[in-house]
C-alpha angles and dihedrals in degrees: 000000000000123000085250091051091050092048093046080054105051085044089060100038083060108039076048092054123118106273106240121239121258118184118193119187101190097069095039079242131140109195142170128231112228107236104234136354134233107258084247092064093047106046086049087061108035082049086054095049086043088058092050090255096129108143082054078049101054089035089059092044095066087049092052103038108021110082130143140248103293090044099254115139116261093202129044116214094241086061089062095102103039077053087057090040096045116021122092102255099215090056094046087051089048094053091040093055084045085055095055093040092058098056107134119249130217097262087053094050097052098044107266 
């Protein structure tokens, strides 16, 4: 198996991996964090926080990683703004730090 083949896989086996549970209280609301993201997505948020855009940052993290049980986004990108207009920031900043913190390691990704 070449290098590229191995690394296409890795990159599978954890975008295949189980979403992890959030609950958050505060909106009466039970998700579910997507468990990777594409490189394009990435790179779009960590390029807003770089450029000292980080609310825009943490608002496009819940688009990109919340979704619900059956794996269907609970936030559209277009809403992004009206997240970092409306939402309770402290909130938005709890469930973001949940998100990073449930980034799946290797271990959980191959099957530990």
């Amino acid at each position: 198996m070449s290098l590229l083949e191995k690394a296409k896989s890795h990159y599978r086996a954890k975008l295949e991996a189980e979403p992890r549970k959030i609950e958050i209280p505060e909106w009466d609301e039970t998700a579910y964090i997507k468990p990777g993201l594409n490189l394009r997505q990435l790179g779009e948020i960590m390029e807003l926080s770089q450029s000292g855009k980080v609310a825009e940052a943490m608002a496009l993290t819940l688009v990109y990683r919340l979704i619900d049980e059956s794996g269907k986004p609970l936030f559209r990108k277009a809403e992004r703004l009206e997240i970092m207009r409306s939402v309770d920031p402290d909130v938005l900043a709890r469930v973001v730090g949940e998100i990073n913190e449930a980034d799946p390691d290797d271990e959980d990704v191959e099957g530990n």
